[in-house]
ZAPA-692362 format. One line per 3 residues: number of its first residue (from 1); for each residue x, y, z of C-alpha. Coordinates in Angstrom, 2 decimals. Layout:
BEGIN
NUM	X:Y:Z; ...;
END
This chain:
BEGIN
1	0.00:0.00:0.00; 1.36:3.45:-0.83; 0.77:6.25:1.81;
4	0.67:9.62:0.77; 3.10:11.61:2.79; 2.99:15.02:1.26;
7	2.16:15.83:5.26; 5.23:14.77:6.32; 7.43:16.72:4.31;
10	7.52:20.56:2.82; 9.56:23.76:2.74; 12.82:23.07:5.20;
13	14.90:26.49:6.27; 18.23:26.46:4.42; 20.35:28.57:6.73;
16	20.31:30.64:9.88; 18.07:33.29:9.66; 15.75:31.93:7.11;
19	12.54:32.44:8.72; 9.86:31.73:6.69; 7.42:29.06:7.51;
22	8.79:25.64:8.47; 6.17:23.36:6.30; 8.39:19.78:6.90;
25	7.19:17.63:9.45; 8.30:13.96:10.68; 10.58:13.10:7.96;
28	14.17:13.13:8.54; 15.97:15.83:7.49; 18.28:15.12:4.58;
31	22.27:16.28:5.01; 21.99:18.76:2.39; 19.39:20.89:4.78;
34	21.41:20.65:7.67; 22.84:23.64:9.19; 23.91:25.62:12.27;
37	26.25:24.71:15.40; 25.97:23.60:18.43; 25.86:26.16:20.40;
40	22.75:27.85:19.88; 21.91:24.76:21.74; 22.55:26.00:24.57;
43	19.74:29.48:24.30; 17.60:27.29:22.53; 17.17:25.37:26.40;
46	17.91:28.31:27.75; 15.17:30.97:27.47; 12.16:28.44:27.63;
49	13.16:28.19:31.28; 13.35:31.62:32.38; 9.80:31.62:33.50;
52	7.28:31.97:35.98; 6.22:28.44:36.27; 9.85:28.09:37.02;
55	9.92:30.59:39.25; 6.52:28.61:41.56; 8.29:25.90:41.25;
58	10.76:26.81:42.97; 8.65:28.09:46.14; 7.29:24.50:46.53;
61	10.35:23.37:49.05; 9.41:26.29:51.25; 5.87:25.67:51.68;
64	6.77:22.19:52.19; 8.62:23.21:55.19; 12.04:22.98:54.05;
67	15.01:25.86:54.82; 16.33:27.70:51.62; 19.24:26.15:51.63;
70	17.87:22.53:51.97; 15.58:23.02:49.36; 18.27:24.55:46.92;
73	20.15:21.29:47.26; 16.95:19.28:46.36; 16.01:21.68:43.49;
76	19.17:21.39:41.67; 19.71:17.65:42.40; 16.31:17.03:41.01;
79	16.92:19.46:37.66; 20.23:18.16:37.30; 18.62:14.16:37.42;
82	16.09:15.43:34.84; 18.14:17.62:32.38; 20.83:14.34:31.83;
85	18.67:12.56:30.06; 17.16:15.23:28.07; 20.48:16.65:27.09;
88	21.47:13.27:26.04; 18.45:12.90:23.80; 19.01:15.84:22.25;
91	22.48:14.75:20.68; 20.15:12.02:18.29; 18.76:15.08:16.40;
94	22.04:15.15:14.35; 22.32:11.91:14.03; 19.07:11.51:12.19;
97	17.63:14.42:11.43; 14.50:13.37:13.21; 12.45:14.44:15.97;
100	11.96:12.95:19.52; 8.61:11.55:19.02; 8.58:10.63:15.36;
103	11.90:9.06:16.16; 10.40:6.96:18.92; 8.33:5.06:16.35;
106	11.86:2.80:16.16; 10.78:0.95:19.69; 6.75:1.84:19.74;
109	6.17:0.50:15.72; 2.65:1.56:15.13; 2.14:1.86:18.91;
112	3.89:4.71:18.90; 0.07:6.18:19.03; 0.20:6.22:22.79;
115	3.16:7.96:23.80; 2.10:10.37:20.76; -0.92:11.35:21.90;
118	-0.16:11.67:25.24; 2.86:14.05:24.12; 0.73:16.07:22.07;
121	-1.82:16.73:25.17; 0.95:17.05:27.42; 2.21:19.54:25.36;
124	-1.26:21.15:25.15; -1.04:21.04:29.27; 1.80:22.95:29.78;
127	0.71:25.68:27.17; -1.91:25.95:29.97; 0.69:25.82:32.62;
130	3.04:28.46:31.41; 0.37:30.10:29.70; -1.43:31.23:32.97;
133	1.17:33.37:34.40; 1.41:34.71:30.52; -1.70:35.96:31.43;
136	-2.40:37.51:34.01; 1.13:39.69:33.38; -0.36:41.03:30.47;
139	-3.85:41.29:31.59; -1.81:43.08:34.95; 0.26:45.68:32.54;
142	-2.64:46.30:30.02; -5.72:46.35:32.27; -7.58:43.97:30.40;
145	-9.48:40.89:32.12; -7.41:37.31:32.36; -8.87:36.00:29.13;
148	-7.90:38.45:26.94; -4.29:38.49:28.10; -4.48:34.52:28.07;
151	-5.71:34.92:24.42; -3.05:37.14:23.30; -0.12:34.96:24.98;
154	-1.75:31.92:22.94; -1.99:33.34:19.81; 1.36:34.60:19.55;
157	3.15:31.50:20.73; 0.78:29.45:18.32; 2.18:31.81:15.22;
160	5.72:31.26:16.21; 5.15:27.42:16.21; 3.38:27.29:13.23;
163	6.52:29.40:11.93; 8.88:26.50:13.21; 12.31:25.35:13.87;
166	14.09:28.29:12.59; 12.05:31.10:14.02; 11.62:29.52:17.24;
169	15.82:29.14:17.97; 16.61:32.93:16.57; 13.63:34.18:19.35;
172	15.01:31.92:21.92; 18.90:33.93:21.23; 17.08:37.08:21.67;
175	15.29:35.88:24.41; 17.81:34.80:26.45; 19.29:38.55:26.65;
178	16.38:40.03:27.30; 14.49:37.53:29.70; 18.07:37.18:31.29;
181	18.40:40.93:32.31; 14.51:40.95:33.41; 15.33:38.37:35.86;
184	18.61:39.78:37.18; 16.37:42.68:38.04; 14.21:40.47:40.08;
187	17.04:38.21:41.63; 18.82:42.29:42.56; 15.42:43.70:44.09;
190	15.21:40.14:46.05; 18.80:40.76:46.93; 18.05:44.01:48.24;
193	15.03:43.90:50.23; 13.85:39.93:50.83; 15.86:38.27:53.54;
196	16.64:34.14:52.77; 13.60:31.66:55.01; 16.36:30.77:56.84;
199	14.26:28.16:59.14; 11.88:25.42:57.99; 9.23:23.81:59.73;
202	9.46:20.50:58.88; 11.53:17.82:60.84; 12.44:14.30:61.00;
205	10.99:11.98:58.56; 8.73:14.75:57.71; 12.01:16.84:56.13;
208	13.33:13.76:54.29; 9.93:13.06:52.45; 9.66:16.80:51.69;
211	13.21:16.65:50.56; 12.44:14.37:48.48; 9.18:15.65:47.03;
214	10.85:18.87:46.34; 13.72:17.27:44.24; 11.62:15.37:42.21;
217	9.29:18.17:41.46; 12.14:19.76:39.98; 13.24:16.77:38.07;
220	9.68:16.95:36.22; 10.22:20.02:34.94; 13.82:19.50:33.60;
223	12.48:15.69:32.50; 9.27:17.37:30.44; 11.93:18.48:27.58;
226	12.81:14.72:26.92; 9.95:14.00:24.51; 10.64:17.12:22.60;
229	14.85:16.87:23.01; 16.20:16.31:19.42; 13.15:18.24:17.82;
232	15.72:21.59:17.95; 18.97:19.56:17.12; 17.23:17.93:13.55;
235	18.77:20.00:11.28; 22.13:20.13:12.72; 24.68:18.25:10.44;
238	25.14:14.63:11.26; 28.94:15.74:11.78; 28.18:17.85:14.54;
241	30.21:17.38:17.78; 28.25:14.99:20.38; 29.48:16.25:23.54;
244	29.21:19.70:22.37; 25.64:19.36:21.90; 25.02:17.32:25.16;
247	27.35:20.35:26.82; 25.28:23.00:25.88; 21.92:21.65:26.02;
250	22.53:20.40:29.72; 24.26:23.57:30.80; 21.29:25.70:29.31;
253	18.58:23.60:31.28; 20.66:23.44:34.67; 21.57:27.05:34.51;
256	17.99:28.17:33.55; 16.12:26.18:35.88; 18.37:26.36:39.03;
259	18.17:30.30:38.51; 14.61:30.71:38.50; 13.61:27.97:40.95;
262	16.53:29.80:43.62; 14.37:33.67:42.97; 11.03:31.37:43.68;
265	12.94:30.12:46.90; 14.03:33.17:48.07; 10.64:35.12:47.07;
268	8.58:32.10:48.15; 6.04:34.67:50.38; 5.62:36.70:47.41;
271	5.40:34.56:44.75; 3.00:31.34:46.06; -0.06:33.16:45.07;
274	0.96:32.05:41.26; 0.16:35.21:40.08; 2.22:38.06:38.08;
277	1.11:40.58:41.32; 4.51:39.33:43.08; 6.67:40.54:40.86;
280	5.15:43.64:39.98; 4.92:43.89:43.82; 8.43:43.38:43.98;
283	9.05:45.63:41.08; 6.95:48.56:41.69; 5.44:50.43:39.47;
286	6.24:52.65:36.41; 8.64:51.56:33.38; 10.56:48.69:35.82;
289	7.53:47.27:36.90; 6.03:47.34:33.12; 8.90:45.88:32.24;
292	8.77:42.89:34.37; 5.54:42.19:33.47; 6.14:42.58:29.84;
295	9.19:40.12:30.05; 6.76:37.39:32.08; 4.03:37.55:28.97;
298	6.85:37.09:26.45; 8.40:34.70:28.43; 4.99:32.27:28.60;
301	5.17:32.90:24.39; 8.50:31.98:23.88; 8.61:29.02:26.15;
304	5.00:27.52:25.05; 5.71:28.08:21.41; 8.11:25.33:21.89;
307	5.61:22.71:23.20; 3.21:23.74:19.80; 6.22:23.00:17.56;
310	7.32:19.75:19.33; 3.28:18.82:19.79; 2.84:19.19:15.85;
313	5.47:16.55:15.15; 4.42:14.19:18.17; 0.51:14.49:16.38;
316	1.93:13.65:13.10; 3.82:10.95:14.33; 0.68:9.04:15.32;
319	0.17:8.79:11.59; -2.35:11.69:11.44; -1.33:13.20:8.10;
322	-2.23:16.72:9.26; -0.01:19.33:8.04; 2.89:20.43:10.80;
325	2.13:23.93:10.96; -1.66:23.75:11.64; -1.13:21.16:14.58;
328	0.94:23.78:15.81; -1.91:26.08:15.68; -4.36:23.43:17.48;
331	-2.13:23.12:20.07; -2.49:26.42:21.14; -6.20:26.59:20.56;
334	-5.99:23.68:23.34; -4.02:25.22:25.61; -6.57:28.31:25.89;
337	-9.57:26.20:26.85; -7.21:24.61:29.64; -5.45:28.23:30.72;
340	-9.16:29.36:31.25; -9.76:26.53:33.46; -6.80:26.07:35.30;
343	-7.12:30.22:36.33; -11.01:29.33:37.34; -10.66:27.69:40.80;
346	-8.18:26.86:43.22; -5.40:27.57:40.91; -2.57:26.10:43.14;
349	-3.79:22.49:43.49; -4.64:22.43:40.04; -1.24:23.57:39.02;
352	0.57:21.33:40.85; -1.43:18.85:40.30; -1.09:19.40:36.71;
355	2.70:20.04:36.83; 3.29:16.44:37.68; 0.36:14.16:35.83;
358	1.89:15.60:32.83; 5.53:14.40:33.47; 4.93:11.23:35.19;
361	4.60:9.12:31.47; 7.97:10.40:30.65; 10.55:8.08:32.96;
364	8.59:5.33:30.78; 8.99:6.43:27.76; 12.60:7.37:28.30;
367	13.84:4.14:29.53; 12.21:2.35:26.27; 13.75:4.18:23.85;
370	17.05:4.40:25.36; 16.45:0.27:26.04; 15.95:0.38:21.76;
373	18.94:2.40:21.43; 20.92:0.28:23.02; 19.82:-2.99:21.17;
376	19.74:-1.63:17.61; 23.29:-0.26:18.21; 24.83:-3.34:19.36;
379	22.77:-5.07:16.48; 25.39:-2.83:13.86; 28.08:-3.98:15.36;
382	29.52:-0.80:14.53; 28.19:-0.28:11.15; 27.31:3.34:10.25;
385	23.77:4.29:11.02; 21.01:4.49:8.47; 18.19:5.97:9.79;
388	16.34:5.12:6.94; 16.46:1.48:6.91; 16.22:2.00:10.42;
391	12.76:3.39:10.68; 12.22:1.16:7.57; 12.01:-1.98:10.31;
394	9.96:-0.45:13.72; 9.82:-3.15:16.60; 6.65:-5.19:17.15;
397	3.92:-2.47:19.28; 3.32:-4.39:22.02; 6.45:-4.78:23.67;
400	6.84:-0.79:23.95; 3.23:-0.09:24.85; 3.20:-3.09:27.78;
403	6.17:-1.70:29.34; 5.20:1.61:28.76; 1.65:0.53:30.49;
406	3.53:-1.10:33.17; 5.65:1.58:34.25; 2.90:3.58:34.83;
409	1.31:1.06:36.82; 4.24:0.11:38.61; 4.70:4.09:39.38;
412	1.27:4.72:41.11; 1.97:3.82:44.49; 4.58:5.83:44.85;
415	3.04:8.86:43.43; 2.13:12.12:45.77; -0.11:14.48:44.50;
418	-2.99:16.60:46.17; -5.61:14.14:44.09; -4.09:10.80:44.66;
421	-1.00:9.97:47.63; 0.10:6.55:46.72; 0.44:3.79:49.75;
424	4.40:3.77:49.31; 4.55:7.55:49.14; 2.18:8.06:52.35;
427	4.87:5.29:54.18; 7.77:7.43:53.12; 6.19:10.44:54.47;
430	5.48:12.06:51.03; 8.13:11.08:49.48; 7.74:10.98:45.54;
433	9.70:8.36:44.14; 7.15:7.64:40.95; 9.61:8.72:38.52;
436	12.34:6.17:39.44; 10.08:3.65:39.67; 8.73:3.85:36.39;
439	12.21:4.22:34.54; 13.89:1.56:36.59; 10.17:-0.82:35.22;
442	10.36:0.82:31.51; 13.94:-0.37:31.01; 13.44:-4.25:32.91;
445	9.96:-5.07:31.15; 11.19:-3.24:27.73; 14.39:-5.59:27.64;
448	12.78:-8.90:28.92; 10.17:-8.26:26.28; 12.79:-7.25:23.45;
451	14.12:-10.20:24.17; 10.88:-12.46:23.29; 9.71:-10.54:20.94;
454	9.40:-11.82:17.36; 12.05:-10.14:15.19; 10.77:-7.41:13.56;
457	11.15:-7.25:9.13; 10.58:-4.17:6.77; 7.36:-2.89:7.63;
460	5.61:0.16:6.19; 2.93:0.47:8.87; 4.15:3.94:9.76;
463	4.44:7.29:8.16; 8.20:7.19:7.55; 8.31:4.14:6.38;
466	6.53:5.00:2.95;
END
């Protein structure tokens, strides 16, 4: 059977600065398109971070009990645990020119329907997540009601997705400048006015599981770019230096992160209502204040436009032949609905809530494909890799999607959220060790099954394959 995969492909940019519309979607990017170096890896990580979800995030080990300087250590242990894998994934984009998802389809065959799905509404999720501080900045600085500044913020991230690769790393350069001075303002006016919460009120057992929740909040948010990690390295040339990319990539995550979530720790009493008013409290008001509220609106649009771009490809990987650049767009259509009710109730359960249902698929999914990795490259016994005749013969579905399943399962008990505290994590004292769990079951049920499985021949069940 033929399969027509005119939605796959399209216009590709040719060069740095060539911004029109990115029309190519799942299917690797030949050599002769491939461009750039690696370091605008490291903005490209870099600027998504610098925002106000980051900043919440990081007041979480305070209200948990913990002292700043305990819940430092857990925030960059867990960003540091998340941002290694990522990184790492992000050094296959070269390598095949492929995306994170689409590239996934090598262990998921025509399974790879479940983890693309639930990436594509993921990414819808956290266009709500990062969205909702979006909003209310610019609803703050313009004197409009949420909405409307939620509306803006969505339909300017969803026309730099639907613009694409190209467009999205030259905002992130300029982003990083100006996002990076708007929070050195806020880190100075903290410096200058907040004093550290030196004391926490949690002890014991009670501190450990706290400790412990904290760090692996923060891993969640540096583990969330894993799905989406090689989607920005694609069309760099397969020649590119590997530890250059992972370098920069894990650098621009760590430093990001660890910078934002240290203002939310230190600001933690002004900035746990999740709304823009603590900064602009912070701030003032006149041109500084505008400006920090400005920067926290563009912020949300750079960092969301990011999860439009990487949810087009993870839609179109499913096999929907929808063209990249309108998935983009439905993305952020999506995320709206969601933004409106995330702001409508009791906005800090739902967040947090939110922040970790959407990450807690991911240790899964990572441990498969790295588990496929593994096997196909020992299965070369050095040979170069073709990524065409690799996609050309996807594994069997089920073994991916039962260990994906399992891991999920396996993860539950351990799981603390304000919906669902799992029996292990109520033992441990609210201790969250779901992600571990799940990675440690991905990668043991993944092999076992590899292992059984039926040897998979050329197949052209899947998009790329055609």
């Amino acid at each position: 059977m033929i399969i027509d995969e005119s939605a796959f492909r399209g216009r590709m940019p040719a060069r740095a600065g060539d911004l029109a519309v990115e029309r190519h979607g799942i299917e690797p990017v030949p050599e002769n398109n491939r461009y750039g170096k690696p370091a605008r890896l490291f903005t490209v990580w870099f600027a998504p971070n610098l925002t106000m979800t980051g900043v919440f995030t990081g007041t979480v080990g305070v209200s948990l009990g913990l002292d700043f300087w305990t819940a430092l250590t857990a925030m960059v242990l867990g960003t540091l645990l998340g941002a290694l894998p990522a990184a790492y994934l992000c050094t296959w984009g070269s390598r095949t020119g492929t995306g994170q998802l689409p590239l996934s389809r090598l262990a998921f065959g025509a399974g790879v329907v479940l983890p693309g799905v639930t990436q594509w509404l993921s990414s819808v999720a956290w266009d709500a997540l990062i969205g909702l501080f979006g909003g209310e900045a610019l609803a703050q600085l313009l004197g409009w009601p949420f909405w409307l500044g939620a509306l803006v913020i969505l339909l300017l991230q969803g026309v730099v997705g639907v613009f694409g690769y190209e467009v999205l790393h030259r905002l992130q350069t300029v982003m990083t400048f100006v996002l990076g001075a708007a929070f050195l303002v806020i880190g100075g006016k903290l410096l200058s006015g907040v004093p550290l919460p030196a004391t926490g009120s949690a002890h014991g057992a009670d501190r450990l599981g706290a400790f412990v929740l904290t760090s692996t909040i923060a891993l969640s948010l540096a583990l969330s770019w894993a799905p989406y990690a090689s989607d920005f390295s694609r069309y760099l040339p397969a020649g590119t230096s590997r530890p250059r990319m992972f370098w920069y990539s894990l650098l621009g995550m760590v430093l990001s992160f660890a910078w934002v979530q240290t203002l939310g720790l230190w600001g933690a009493e002004l900035f746990t209502d999740q709304t823009a008013a603590g900064v602009h409290g912070l701030l003032g008001g006149g041109a500084l204040g505008a400006f920090g509220l400005l920067a926290i609106a563009a912020a949300a649009v750079c960092s969301n436009a990011m999860n439009d771009y990487s949810g087009s490809l993870a839609l179109q990987a499913t096999g929907l032949r929808v063209p990249r650049p309108l998935a983009a767009a439905a993305a952020a259509v999506l995320g709206f609905l969601l933004v409106l009710w995330l702001h409508a109730a009791d906005t800090t359960v739902r967040f947090q809530n939110l922040l970790l249902f959407v990450g807690y698929w991911i240790p899964g999914f990572v441990g498969i494909v790295l588990v496929d990795a593994r096997l196909r490259a020992r299965a070369r016994r050095g040979a170069p890799l073709d990524i065409a005749a690799e996609l050309a013969r996807p594994q069997p579905w089920w073994p991916a999607c039962t260990a994906f399943v399992a891991a999920f399962a396996a993860a539950v008990p351990f799981m603390d959220t304000t919906l669902y505290v799992g029996p292990v994590a109520a033992a441990l004292h609210g201790a969250d060790l779901a992600y571990y769990v799940a990675f440690l079951v991905a990668v043991a049920v993944y092999a076992l099954l590899r292992r059984v499985a039926a040897p998979a021949g050329p197949t052209r069940q899947t998009p790329a394959a055609g």
